[in-house]
C-alpha positions as CSV (number, residue, x, y, z in Angstrom):
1,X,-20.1,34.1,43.2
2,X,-22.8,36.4,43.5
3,X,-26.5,35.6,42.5
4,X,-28.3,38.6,40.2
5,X,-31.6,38.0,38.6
6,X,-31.9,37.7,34.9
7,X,-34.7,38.5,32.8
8,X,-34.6,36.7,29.2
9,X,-37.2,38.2,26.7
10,X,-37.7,36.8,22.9
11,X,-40.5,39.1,21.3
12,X,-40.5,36.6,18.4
13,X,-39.2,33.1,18.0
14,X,-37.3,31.3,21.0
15,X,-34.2,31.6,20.5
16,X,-32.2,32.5,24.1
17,X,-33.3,29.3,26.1
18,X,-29.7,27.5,26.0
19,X,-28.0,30.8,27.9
20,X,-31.0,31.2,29.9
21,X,-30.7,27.3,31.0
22,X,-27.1,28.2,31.5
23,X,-27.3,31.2,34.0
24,X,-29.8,29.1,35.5
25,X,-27.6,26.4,36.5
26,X,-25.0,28.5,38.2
27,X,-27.0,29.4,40.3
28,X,-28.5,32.8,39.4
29,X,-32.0,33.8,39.6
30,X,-34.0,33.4,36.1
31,X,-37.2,34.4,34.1
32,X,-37.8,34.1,30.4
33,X,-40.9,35.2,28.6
34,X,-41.5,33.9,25.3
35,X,-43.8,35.6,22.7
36,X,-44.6,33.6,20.2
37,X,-47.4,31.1,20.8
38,X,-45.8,28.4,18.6
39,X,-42.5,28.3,21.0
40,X,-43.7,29.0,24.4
41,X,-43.3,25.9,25.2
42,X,-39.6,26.1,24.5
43,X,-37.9,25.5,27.4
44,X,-40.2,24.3,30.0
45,X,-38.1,22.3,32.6
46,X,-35.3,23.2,32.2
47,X,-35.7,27.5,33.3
48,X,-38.4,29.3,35.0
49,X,-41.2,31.0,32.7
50,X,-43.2,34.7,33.1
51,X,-46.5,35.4,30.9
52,X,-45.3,39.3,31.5
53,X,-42.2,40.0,31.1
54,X,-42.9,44.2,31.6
55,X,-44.1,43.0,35.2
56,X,-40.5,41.8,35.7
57,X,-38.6,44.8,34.8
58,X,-38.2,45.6,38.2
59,X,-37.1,42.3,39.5
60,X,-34.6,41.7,37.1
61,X,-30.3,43.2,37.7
62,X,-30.2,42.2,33.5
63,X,-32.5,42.3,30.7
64,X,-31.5,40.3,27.8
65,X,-33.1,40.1,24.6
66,X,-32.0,37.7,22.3
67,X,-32.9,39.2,18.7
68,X,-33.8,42.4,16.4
69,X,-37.3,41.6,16.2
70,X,-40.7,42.1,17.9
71,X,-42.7,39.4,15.5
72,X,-42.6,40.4,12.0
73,X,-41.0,44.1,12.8
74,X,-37.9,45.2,14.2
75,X,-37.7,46.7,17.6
76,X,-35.8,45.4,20.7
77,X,-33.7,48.0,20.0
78,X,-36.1,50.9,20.8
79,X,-37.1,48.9,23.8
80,X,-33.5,48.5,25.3
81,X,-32.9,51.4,24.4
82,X,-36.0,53.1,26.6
83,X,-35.1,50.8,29.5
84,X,-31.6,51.9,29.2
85,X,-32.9,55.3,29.6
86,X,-34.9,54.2,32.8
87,X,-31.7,52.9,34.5
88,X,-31.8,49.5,33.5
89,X,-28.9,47.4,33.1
90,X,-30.3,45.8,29.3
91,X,-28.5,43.0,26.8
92,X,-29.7,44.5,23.8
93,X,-29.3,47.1,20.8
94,X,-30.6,50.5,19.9
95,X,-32.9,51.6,16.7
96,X,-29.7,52.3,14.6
97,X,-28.0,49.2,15.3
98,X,-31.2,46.6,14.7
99,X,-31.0,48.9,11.3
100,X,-27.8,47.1,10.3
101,X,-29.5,43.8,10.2
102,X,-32.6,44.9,8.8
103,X,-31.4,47.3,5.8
104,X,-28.1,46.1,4.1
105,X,-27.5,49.4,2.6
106,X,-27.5,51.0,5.8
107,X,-25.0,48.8,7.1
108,X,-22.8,49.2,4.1
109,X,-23.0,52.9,4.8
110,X,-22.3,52.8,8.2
111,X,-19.0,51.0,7.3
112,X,-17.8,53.1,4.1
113,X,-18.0,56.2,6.6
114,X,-15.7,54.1,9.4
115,X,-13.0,53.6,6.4
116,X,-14.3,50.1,6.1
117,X,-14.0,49.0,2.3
118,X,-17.3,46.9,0.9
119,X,-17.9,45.0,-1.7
120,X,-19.9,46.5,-4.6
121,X,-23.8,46.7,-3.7
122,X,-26.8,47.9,-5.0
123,X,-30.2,47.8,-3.1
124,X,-33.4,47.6,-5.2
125,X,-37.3,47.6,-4.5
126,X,-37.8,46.3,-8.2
127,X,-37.0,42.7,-9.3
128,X,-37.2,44.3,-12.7
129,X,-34.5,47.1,-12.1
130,X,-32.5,44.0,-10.2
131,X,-32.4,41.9,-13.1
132,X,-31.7,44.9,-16.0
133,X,-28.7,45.8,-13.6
134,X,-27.6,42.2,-13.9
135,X,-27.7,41.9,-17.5
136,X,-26.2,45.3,-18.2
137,X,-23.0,44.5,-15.9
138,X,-22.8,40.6,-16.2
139,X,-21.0,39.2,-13.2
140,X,-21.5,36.3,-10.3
141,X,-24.0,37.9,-7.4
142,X,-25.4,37.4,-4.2
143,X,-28.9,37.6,-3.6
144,X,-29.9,39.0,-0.2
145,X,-33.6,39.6,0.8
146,X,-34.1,42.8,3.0
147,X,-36.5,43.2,5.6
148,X,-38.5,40.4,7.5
149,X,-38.3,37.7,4.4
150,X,-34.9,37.8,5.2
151,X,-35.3,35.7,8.0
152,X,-36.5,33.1,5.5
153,X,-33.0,31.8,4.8
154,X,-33.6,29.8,2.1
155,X,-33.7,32.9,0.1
156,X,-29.9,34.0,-0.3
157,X,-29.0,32.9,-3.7
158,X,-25.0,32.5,-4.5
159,X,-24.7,33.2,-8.2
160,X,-22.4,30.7,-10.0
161,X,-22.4,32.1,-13.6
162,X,-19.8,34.6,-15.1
163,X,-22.6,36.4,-16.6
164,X,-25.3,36.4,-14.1
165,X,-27.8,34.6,-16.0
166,X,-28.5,32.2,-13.2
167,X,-29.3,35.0,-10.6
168,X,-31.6,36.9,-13.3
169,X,-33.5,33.3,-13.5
170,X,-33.8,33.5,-9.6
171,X,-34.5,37.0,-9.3
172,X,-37.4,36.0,-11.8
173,X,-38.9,33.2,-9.8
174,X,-38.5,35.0,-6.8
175,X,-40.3,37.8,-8.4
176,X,-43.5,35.2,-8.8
177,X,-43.5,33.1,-5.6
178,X,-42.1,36.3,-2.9
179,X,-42.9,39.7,-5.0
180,X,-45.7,39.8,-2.3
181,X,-43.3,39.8,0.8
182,X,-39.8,40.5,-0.5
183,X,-40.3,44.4,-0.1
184,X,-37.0,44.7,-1.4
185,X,-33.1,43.1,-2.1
186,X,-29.0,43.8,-2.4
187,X,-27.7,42.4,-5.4
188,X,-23.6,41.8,-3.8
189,X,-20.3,41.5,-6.1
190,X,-19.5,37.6,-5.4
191,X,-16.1,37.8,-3.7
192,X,-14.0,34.5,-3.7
193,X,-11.8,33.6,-0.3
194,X,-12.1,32.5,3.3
195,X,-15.4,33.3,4.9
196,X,-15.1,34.4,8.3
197,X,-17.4,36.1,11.1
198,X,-15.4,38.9,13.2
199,X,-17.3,38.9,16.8
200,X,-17.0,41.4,19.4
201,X,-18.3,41.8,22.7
202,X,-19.6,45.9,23.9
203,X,-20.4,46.6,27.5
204,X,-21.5,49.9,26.0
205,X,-18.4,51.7,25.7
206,X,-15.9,49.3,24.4
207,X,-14.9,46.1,23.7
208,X,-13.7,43.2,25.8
209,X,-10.1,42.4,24.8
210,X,-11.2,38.8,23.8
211,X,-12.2,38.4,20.3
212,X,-14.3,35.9,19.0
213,X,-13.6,33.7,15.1
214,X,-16.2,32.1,14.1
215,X,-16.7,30.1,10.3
216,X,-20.8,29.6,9.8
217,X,-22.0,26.4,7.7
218,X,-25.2,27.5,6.2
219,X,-25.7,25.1,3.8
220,X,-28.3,22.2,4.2
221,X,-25.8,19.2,3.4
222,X,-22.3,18.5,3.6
223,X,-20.0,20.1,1.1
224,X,-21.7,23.3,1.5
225,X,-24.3,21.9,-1.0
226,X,-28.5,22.3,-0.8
227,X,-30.8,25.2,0.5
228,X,-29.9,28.1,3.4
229,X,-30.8,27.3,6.6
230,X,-29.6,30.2,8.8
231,X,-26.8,28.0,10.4
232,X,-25.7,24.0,10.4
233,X,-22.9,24.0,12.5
234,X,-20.0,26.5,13.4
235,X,-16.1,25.9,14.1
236,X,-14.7,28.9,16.3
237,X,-11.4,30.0,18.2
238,X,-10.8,33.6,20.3
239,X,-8.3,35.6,19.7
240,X,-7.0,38.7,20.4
241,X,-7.8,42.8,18.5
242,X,-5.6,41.5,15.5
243,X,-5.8,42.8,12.2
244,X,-9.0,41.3,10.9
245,X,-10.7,42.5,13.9
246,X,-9.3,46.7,14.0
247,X,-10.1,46.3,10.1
248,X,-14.1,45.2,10.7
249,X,-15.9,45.5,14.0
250,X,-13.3,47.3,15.3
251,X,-13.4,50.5,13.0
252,X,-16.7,50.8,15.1
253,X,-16.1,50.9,18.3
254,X,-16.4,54.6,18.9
255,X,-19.7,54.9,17.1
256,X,-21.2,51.7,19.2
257,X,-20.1,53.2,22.7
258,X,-22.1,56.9,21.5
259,X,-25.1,54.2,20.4
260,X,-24.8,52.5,24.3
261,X,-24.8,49.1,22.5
262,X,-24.4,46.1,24.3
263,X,-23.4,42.5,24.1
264,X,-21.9,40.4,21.3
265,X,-21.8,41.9,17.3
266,X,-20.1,40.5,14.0
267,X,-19.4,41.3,10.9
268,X,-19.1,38.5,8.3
269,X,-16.5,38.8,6.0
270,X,-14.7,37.6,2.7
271,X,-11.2,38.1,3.0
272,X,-8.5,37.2,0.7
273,X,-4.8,37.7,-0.5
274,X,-5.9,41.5,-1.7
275,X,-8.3,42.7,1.1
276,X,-11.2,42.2,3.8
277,X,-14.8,42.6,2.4
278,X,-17.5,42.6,4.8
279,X,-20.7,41.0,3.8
280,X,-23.6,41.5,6.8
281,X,-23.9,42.6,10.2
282,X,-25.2,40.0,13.3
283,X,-26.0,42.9,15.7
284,X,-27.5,40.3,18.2
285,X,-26.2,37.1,19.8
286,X,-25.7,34.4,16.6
287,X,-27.5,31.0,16.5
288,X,-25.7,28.1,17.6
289,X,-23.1,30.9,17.6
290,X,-23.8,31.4,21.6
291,X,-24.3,28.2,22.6
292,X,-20.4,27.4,21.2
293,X,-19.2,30.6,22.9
294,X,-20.5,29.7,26.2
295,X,-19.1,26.0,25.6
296,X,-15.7,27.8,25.5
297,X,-16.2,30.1,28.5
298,X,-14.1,29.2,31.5
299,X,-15.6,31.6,34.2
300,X,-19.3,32.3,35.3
301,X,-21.6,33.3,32.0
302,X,-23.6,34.8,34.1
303,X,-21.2,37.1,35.7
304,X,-20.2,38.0,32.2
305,X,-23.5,39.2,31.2
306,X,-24.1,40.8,34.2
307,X,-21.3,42.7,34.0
308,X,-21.2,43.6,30.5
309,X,-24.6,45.2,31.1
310,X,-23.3,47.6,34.0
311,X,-21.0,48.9,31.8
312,X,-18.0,47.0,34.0
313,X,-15.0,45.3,31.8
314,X,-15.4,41.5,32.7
315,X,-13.0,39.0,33.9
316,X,-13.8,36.4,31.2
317,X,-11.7,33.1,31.0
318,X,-11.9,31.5,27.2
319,X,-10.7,28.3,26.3
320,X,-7.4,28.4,24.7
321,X,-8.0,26.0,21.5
322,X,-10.7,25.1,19.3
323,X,-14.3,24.9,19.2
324,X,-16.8,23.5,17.2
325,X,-20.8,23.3,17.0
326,X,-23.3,20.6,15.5
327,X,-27.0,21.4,14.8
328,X,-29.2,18.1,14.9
329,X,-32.5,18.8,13.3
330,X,-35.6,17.0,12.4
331,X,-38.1,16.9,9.2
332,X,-38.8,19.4,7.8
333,X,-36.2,21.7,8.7
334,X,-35.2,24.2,7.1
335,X,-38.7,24.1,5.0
336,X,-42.3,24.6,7.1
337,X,-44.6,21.8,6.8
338,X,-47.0,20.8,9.5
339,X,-47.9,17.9,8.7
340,X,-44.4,16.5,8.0
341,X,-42.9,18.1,11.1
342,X,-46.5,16.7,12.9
343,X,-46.0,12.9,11.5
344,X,-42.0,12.9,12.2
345,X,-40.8,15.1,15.2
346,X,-43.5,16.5,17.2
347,X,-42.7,15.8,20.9
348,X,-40.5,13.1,20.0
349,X,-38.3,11.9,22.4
350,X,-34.6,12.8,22.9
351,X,-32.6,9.6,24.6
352,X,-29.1,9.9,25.9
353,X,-27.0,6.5,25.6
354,X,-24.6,8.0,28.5
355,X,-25.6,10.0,31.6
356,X,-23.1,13.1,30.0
357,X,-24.9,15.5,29.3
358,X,-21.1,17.5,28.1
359,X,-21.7,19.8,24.7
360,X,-25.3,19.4,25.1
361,X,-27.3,22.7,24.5
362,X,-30.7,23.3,23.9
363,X,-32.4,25.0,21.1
364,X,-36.3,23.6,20.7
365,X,-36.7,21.3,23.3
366,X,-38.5,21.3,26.3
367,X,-38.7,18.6,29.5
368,X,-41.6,16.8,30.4
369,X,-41.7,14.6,33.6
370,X,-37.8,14.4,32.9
371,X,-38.4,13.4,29.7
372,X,-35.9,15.4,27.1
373,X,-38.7,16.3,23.8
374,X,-38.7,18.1,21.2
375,X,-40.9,21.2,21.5
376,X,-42.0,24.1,19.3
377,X,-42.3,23.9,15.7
378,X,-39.2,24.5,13.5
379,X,-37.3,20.8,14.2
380,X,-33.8,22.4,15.8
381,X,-33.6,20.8,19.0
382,X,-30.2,20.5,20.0
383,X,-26.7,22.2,19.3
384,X,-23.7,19.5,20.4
385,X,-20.5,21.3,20.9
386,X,-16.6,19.7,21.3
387,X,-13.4,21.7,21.8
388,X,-10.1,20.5,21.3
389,X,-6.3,22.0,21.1
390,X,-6.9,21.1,17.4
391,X,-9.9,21.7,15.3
392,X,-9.6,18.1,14.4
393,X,-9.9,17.4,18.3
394,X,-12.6,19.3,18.5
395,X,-14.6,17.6,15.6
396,X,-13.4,14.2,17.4
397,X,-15.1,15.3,20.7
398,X,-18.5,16.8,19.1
399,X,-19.4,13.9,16.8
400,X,-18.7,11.2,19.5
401,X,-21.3,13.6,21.8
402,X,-23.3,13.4,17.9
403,X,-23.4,9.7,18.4
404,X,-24.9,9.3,21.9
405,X,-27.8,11.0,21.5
406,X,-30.7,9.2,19.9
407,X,-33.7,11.3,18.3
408,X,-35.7,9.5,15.3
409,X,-34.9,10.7,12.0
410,X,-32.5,13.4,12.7
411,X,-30.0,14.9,10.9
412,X,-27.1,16.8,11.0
413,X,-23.6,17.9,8.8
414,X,-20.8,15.5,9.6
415,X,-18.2,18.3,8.1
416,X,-18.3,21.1,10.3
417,X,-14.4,22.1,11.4
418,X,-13.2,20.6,7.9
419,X,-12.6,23.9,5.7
420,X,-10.6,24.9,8.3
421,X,-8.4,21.9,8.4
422,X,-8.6,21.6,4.7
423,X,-6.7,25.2,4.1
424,X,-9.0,27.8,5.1
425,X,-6.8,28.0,8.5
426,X,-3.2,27.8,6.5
427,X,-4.5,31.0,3.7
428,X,-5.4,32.9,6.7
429,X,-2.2,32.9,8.5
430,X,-0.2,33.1,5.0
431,X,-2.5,36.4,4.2
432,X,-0.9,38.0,7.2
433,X,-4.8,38.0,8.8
434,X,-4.1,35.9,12.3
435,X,-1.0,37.8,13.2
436,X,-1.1,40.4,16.4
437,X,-2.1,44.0,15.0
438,X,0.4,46.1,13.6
């Protein structure tokens, strides 16, 4: 195999270290610059560092950045975009695709003009207007935030009520505590069904014939109970351009390759026995999402990316089962509170009770004098994967991994595979949704 140089740039929170680490260890030539001050020390010993990652343009065969923003702001996408232009070979987005992420209603355009049927959506700037809407058409909603807030996941409010009087009680406390920052929100139709992410990966003018499934966890606690935190654990499997995927990120593909985007993008959707109905856009790599994907690759990630980023259609070997991911996280997570995450995780100590270090994947951790600790400030330290022929196998295989590792107070879902197991797998298949593509 061939060694290239990678250059892995996070203009906000650290959040590539695990792929870096990755192409690092077969053997290719590595940099990543971290922006923030809070994370930089996010993966020291385990891949080289730059303070300038503009002064390594040159050096680098691949760019990669790992999200839409540049701190509070969107913006990779302007910036791979320009380097793009300069002859660069750039993991990254454009302007109009971070604009999926960032502004709901965009997205949901960009869809209905693909064929793509949505779910009914209004945007608004006014909690006011948001809550007269609600109580003139009573119905379950889901809140989303727009714009940076967004990030704060904890926001997203499932409605419960028939008549929408528990999301006009949020929308009225949010108005209080986040009219300040919330500079706007979609107020969605609550769909019921299987939720499912459709994930595709562009080297710019198509897709790879591999298609990724993947089934998020968000909630805090098992059951799908508590607040949103972004992402507790993922179950997966690949697949090939079947119906859910020509239906979703697939109606796209023309209008991705005139955009020159490149690297991995989902849609997560609701589907059920009378239709697929997207929800949001991940135009970006997902979180633990990539560090399950690379679990399942079978060839060189490296040579993947690197290819994918010339523009060449890669030779990539999945693993033919089942995957699934665990996030093990510390106090506070998913709330901020210094002093809590000072008193109970800071630097603490990650001990393995086996010299495997299989299904292990970083997230904020760093290595000091060979010393696994936890590092930055969010509690998320590790991802532990497990794949299987059956999701079952695969849950067997990730919680044993769960149970050698030994970090005080941590925590983590112990259910993550189980919807799938429990029926979500059997209405998908009896839907017609898992067959090959008419």
């Amino acid at each position: 195999m061939d060694s290239h140089r990678f250059l892995f740039v996070s203009l906000d929170a650290a959040l590539i270290t695990d792929l870096a680490w990755q192409v690092h260890r077969e053997g290719h030539d590595v940099k990543y610059y971290v922006e923030a001050e809070s994370d930089r020390e996010i993966g020291d010993g385990f891949v080289p560092k730059t303070d300038d990652w503009r002064a390594e343009v040159e050096w680098a065969d691949v760019i990669v950045f790992d999200d839409i923003w540049v701190g509070s702001d969107i913006g990779t996408g302007a910036l791979a975009q320009e380097l793009r232009e300069e002859g660069k070979a750039v993991v990254g987005g454009t302007p109009n695709t971070d604009q999926l992420e960032e502004d709901r209603g965009y997205a949901m355009q960009i869809l209905e003009e693909h064929g793509v049927n949505t779910i009914e959506h209004h945007v608004f700037e006014d909690f006011d207007a948001g809550i007269q809407h609600v109580q003139e058409n009573p119905a379950p909603y889901v809140i989303k935030p727009l714009g940076e807030v967004q990030n704060v996941k904890r926001l997203l409010y499932v409605g419960d009520e028939d008549d929408g009087s528990d999301v006009v009680d949020v929308l009225r406390a949010y108005k209080k505590a986040w009219g300040h920052r919330m500079k706007g929100f979609q107020l969605q139709r609550k769909v019921e069904g299987v939720e499912i992410a459709i994930c595709g990966f562009s080297n710019g003018d198509r897709f790879i014939d591999q298609v990724n499934f993947n089934f998020e966890h968000k909630k805090l606690f098992p059951g799908n109970i508590g607040p949103s935190t972004g992402e507790m654990g993922t179950s997966m499997f690949w697949g090939g351009r079947n119906r859910l995927f020509e239906e979703t990120v697939g109606t796209l593909e023309g209008w991705l390759a005139a955009e020159g985007y490149v690297g991995s993008i989902d849609i997560n959707c609701i589907v059920n026995e009378t239709g697929i109905y997207p929800l949001e856009f991940t135009p970006r790599f997902g979180y633990p999402t990539i560090a399950l994907q690379e679990e399942s690759f079978e060839s060189s990630t490296g040579q993947f990316f690197y290819d994918l980023a010339h523009g060449n259609d890669p030779e990539l070997e999945v693993h033919n089962g089942y995957q699934i991911g665990v996030r093990v996280v510390l106090p506070p997570f998913p709330f901020d509170d210094g002093k809590t995450y000072d008193e109970n995780s800071r630097n603490a100590a990650v001990v393995f009770e086996t010299e495997s270090r299989d299904g292990i994947h970083l997230e904020d951790t760093k290595k000091v004098e060979g010393q696994w600790r936890v590092a930055g400030e969010s509690g998320m330290p590790l991802v532990v994967t497990g794949k299987g022929d059956t999701m079952q196998n695969a849950r067997r295989q990730a919680y044993e991994r769960v149970d050698n590792i030994v970090v005080p107070n941590r925590y983590y879902r112990d259910d993550i595979g189980e919807r799938w197991i429990d029926g979500d797998g059997d209405r998908l298949q009896a839907w017609g949704y898992l067959g090959p593509a008419d």
